[in-house]
C-alpha positions as MATLAB code, in Angstrom:
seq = 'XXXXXXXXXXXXXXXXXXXXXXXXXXXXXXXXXXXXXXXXXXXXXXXXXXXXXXXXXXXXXXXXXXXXXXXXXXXXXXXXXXXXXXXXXXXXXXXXXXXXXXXXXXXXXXXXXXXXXXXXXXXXXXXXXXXXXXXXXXXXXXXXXXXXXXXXXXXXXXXXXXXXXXXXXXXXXXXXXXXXXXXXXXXXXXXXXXXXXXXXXXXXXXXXXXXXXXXXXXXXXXXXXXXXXXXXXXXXXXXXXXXXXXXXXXXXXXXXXXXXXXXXXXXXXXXXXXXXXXXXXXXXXXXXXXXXXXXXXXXXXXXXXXXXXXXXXXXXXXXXXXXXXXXXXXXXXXXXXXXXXXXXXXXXXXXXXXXXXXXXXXXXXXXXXXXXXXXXXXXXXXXXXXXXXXXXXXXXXXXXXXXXXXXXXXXXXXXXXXXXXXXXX';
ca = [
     109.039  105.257  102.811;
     105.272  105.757  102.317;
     103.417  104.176  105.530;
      99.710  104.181  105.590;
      97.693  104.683  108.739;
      94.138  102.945  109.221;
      91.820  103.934  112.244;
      88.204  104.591  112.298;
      89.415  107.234  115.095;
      92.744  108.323  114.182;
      95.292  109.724  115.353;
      93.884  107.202  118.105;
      97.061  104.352  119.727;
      99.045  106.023  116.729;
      99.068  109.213  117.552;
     102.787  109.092  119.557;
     104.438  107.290  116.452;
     103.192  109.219  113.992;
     104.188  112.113  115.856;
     107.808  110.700  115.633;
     107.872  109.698  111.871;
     106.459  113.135  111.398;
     109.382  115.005  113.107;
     111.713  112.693  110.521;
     112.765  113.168  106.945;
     111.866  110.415  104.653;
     108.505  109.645  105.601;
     105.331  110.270  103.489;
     102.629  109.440  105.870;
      99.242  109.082  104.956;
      95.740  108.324  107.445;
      92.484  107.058  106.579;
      89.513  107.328  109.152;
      86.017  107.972  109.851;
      84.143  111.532  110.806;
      85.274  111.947  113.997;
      89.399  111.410  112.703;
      91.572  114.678  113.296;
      94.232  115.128  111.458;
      97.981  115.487  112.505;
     100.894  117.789  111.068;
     102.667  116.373  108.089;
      99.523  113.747  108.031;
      97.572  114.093  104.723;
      94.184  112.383  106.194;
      91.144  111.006  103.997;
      88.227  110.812  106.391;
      85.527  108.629  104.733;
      81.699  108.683  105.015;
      79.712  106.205  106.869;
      76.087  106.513  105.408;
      73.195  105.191  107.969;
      72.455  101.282  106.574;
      69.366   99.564  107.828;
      70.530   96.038  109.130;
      66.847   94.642  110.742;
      66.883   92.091  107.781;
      70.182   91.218  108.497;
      70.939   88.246  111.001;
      71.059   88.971  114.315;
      74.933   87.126  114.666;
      76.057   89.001  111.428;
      74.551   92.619  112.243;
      78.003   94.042  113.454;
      79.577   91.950  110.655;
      77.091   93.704  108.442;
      78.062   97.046  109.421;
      82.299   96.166  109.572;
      81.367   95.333  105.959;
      79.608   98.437  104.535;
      82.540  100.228  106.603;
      85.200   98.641  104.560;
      83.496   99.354  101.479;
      83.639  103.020  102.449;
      87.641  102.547  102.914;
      87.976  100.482   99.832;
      86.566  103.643   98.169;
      89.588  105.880  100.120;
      92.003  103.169   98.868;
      91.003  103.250   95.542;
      91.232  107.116   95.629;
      94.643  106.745   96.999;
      95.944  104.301   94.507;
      94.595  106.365   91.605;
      96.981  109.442   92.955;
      99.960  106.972   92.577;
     100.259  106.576   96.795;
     101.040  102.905   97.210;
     102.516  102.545  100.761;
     105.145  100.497  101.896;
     103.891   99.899  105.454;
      99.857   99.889  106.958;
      99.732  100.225  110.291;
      95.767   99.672  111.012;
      93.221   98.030  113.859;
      91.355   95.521  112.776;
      87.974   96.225  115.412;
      85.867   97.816  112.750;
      86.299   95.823  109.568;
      89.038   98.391  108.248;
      91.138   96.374  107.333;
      89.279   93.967  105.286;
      89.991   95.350  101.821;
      93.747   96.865  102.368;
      95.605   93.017  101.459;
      93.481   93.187   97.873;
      94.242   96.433   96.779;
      97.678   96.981   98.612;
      99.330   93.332   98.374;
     102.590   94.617   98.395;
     103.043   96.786  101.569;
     103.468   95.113  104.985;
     100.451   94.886  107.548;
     100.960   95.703  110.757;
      97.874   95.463  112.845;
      97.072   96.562  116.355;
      95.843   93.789  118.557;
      93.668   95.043  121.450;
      91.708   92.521  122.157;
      90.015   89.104  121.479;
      86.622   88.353  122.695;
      86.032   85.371  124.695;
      83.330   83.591  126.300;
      85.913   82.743  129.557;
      88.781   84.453  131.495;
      87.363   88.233  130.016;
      84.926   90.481  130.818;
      81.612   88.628  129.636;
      80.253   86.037  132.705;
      82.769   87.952  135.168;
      80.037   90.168  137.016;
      77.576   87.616  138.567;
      74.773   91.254  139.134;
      74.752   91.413  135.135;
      72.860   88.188  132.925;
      75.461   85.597  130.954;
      74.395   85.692  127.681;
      72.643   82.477  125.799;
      73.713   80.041  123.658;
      73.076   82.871  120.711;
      75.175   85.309  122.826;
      78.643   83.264  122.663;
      77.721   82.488  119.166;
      77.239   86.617  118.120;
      80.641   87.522  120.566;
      82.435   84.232  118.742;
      81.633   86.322  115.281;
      82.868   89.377  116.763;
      86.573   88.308  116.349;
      86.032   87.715  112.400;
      87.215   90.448  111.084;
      90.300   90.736  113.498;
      90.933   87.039  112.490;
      91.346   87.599  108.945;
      93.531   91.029  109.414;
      95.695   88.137  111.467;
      95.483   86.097  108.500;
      96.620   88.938  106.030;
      99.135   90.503  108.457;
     103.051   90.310  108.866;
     102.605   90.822  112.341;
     100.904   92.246  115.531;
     101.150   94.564  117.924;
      99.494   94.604  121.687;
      99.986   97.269  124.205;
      99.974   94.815  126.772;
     101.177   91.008  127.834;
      97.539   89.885  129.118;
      96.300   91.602  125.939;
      97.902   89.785  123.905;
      96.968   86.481  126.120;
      93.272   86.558  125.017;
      94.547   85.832  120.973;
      94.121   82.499  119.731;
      97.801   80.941  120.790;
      98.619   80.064  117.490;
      98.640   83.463  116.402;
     100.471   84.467  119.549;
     103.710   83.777  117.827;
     103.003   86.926  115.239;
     102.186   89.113  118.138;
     104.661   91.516  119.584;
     103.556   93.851  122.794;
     105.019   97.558  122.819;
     102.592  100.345  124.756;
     101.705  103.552  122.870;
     103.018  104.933  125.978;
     102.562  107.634  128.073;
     103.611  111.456  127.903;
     105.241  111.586  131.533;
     106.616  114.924  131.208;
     103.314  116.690  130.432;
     101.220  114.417  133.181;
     103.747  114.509  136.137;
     103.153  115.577  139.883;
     102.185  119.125  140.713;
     102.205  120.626  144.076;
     100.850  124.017  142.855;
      97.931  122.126  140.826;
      94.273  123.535  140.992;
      91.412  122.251  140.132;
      88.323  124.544  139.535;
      84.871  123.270  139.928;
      81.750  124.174  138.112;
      80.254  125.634  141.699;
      84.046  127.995  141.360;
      85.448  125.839  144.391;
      88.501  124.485  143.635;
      90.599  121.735  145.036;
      94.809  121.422  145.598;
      96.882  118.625  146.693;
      96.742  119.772  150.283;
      93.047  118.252  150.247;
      90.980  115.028  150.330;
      90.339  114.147  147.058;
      89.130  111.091  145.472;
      89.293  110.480  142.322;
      87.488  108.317  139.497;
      87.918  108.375  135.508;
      86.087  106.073  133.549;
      85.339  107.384  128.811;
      81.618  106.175  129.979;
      80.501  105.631  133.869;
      79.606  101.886  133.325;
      79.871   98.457  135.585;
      82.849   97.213  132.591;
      84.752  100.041  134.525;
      83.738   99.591  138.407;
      81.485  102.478  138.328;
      78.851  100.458  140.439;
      81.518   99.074  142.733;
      83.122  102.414  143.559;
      79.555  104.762  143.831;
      78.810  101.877  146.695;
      81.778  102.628  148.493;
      81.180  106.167  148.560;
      78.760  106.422  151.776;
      81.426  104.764  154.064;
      83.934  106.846  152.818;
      81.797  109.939  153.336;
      80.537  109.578  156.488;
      84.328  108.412  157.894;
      86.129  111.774  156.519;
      84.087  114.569  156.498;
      86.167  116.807  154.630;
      86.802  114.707  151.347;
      85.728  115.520  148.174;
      85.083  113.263  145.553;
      85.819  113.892  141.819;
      84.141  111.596  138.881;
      85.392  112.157  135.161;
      83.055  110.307  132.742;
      80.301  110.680  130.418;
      76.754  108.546  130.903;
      77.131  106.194  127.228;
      78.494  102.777  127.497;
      81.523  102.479  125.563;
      81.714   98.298  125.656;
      79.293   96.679  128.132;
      76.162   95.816  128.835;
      73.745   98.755  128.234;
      71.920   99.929  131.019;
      67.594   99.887  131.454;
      65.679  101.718  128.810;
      65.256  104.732  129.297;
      68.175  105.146  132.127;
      71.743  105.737  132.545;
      74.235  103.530  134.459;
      75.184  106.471  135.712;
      72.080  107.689  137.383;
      71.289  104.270  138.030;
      73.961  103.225  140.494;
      73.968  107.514  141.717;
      70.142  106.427  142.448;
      70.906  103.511  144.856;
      72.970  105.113  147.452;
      71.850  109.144  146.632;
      70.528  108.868  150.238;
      72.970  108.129  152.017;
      75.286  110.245  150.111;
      76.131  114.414  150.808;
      75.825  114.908  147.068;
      77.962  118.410  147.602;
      80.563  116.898  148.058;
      80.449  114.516  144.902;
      81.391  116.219  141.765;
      80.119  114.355  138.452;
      82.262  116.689  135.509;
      81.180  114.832  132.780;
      83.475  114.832  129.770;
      86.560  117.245  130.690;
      89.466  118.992  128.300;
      92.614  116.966  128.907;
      94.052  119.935  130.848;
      91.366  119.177  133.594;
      92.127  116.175  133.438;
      95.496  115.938  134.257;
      94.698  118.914  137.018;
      92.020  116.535  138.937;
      95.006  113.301  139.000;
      97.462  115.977  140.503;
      95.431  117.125  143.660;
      94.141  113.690  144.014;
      94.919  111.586  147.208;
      93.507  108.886  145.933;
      92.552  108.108  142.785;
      90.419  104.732  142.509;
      90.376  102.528  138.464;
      88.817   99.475  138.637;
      88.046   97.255  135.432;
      86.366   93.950  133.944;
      89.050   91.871  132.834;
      89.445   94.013  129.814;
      91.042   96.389  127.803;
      93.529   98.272  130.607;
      92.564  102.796  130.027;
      95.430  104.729  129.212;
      94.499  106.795  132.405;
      95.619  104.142  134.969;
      99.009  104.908  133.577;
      98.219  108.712  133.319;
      97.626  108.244  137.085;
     100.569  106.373  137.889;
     102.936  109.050  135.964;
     101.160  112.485  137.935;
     102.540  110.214  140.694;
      98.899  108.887  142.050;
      98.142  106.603  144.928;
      96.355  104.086  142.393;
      94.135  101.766  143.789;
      92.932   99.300  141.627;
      90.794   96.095  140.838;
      92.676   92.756  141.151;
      91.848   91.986  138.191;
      94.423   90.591  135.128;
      94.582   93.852  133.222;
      95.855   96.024  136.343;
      97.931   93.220  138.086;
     100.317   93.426  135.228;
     101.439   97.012  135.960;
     100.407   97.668  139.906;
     102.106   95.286  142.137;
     100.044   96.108  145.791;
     102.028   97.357  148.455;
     104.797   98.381  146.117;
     103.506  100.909  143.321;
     100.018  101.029  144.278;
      97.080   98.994  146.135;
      94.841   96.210  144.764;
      91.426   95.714  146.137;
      88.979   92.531  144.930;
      87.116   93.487  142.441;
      83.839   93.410  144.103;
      84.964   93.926  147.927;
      83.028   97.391  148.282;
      83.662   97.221  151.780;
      87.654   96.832  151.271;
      87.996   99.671  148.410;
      86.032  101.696  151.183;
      89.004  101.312  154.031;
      91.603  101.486  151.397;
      90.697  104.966  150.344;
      89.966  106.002  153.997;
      93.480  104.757  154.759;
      94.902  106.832  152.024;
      92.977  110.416  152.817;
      93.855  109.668  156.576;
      97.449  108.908  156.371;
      98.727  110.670  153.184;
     102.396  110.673  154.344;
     102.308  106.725  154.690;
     101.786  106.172  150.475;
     104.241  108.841  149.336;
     107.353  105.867  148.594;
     103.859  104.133  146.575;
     103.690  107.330  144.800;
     106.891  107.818  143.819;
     107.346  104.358  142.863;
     104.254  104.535  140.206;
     105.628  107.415  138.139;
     109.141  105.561  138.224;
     107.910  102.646  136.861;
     105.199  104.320  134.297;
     108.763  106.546  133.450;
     111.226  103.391  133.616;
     108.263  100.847  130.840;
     105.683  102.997  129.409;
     106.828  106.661  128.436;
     106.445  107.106  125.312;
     109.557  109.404  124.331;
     112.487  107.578  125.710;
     110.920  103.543  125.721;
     107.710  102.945  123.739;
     108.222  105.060  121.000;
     112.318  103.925  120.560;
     110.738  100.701  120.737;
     108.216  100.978  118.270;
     110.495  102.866  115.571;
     113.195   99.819  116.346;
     110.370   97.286  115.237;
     109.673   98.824  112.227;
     112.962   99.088  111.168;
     114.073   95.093  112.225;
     111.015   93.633  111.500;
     109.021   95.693  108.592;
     111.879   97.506  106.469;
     111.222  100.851  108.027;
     114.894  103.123  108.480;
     115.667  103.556  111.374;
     115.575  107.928  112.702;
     118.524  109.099  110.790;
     119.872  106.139  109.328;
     120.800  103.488  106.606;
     118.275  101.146  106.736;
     119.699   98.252  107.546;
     116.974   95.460  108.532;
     117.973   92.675  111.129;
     115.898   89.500  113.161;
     114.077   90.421  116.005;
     112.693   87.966  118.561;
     109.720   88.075  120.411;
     110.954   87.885  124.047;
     113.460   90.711  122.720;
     110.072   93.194  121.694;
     108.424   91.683  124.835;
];
């Protein structure tokens, strides 16, 4: 079977199952993405160009169509080379955000499309309006976020089916699409991000932190509202001047990876850091930046507690990274995180914008470790018992493609069969 991956950032959500199809015989897997795409083992990848494109003449609602446009010209070009070299796959598995997948049904009609459904903009219930500090966007506004969906609505058009990593996820799709929709996670590698007594983490000033101390923790790609970054810097004084001895750990670079941007000229970052810097004892607040993925999972394993909050969004892998290296989690009532943490059982949820409550929580938590360890425990079980990726999402994932797309199953006859929804949910 000849499967075709499609991501502008692969290996990307694929990166687990391709990983398994890799490690089977049978498979010739092929990936097509942009610049910043790294390839895999066993992977041949085509990384196209994206040349610069002026779009000030274009229409201010069709700019980012614009540019999902001149990006799938770009692919078609990778296609075409594909189909020259006599690859013509059986299954695409691609995500539709950045006009991809717009050319794949005219040169590839045969194989089956299965796309990733992350999520679908919306004017209500999400995360635009939901922050009364940041301005609702006019009348043109809703009408440029409304065009935002088009190209994901015609890879739902052209697709046999969908996949979302998460119920709510898959709640902000049109209903009538709903029905082609199946949710499976990527999942989560809970054997290499797991609980470590003996962790260390090294700062950049050479002091370095174990689970013994006060840590908090906060991981955000970019340090931006979408992500609580304002909510949690203003609960940082409180927390400061109650427990003397904490330390406070901040993973996160200073773009914006999907909201609002912030003031010319400024960072959210330094712009929320700039609010309460006085009131703060800024030696004791540690802003690493981008880290490698082994700090990463060092900082989650001497943390006491470890704070995501989020928009009603997207949910970040690294709430469930936190959960599986056994965390004390506490995070934003908000859809997205209500669906995995159920407060007071495998974690703590706070209002989204109750500063004052996130404050005591985390208080609570460096003052009383002992009291959260059954929370603890009961996080990595359940990250372990619905999201790791070896023994549930991946099995899960391999069973789809053989019942509903054709795929054989690992080691197998391929022998297709009906699959319901409810079943893959």
């Amino acid at each position: 079977m000849k499967i075709l991956f499609v991501h502008n950032n692969f290996p990307a959500q694929y990166r687990n199952i391709v990983a398994a199809l890799a490690r089977e015989p049978g498979f010739e897997l092929v990936a097509i993405g942009a610049p910043t795409s790294r390839s895999l083992p066993s992977v041949k990848l085509v990384r196209y160009a994206l040349p610069k494109a002026d779009i000030s003449g274009t229409h201010p609602f069709a700019r980012r169509f614009d540019i999902e446009c001149r990006r799938a010209e770009q692919v078609m070009y990778s296609l075409s080379s594909l189909q020259m070299s006599g690859f013509s796959p059986d299954l695409i598995l691609a995500h539709p955000g950045w006009g991809e997948t717009l050319p794949l049904r005219s040169i590839f009609r045969k194989a089956r499309l299965l796309v990733y459904c992350e999520f679908f903009y919306g004017a209500e219930g999400r995360d635009i309006g939901f922050d009364p500090e940041f301005p609702v966007p006019g009348l043109d506004g809703h009408i440029g976020l409304h065009v935002k969906n088009a190209t994901t609505l015609l890879a739902l058009e052209d697709c046999e089916m969908g996949i979302s990593p998460t119920r709510w996820q898959k709640s902000t799709f049109p209903p009538h699409y709903q029905s082609k929709i199946d949710v499976i996670h990527e999942g989560i590698d809970t054997g290499r991000m797991r609980p470590n007594p003996h962790a260390r983490l090294t700062l950049p000033n050479g002091q370095y932190l174990r689970p013994s101390d006060e840590v908090v923790t906060f991981v955000a790609r970019n340090l931006e509202p979408l992500r609580g970054y304002h909510i949690f810097m203003r609960a940082l004084p409180e927390i400061l001047r109650c427990r003397p001895n904490a330390q406070v750990i901040i993973i996160g670079r200073s773009g914006v990876s999907y909201g609002l941007p912030p003031p010319t000229g400024t960072t959210w970052k330094s712009t929320f850091l700039a609010e309460v810097r006085g009131r703060l004892d800024l030696s004791r607040v540690h802003f690493l930046g981008g880290v490698a993925y082994e700090t990463f999972i060092a900082a989650l394993q001497v943390s006491s507690a470890h704070v995501y909050f989020t928009y009603p969004f997207v949910l970040s892998w690294s709430m469930l990274e936190a959960m599986s290296a056994g965390c004390l989690v506490i995070g934003s009532d908000t859809a997205p995180v209500r669906e995995i943490i159920r407060s007071g059982d495998n974690g703590l949820l706070v209002p989204f914008f109750a500063v004052d409550e996130l404050a005591e929580r985390i208080i609570e938590a460096l003052a009383q470790p002992t009291r959260f360890s059954e929370l603890r425990a009961a996080a990595r079980h359940h990250v372990i018992n619905h999201y790791d990726a070896e023994q549930v999402c991946v099995p899960r994932m391999r069973l789809l493609l053989n019942q509903r797309l054709g795929a054989p199953p690992p080691g197998g006859t391929h022998r297709p069969v009906a699959m319901t929804h409810k079943a893959a949910e």
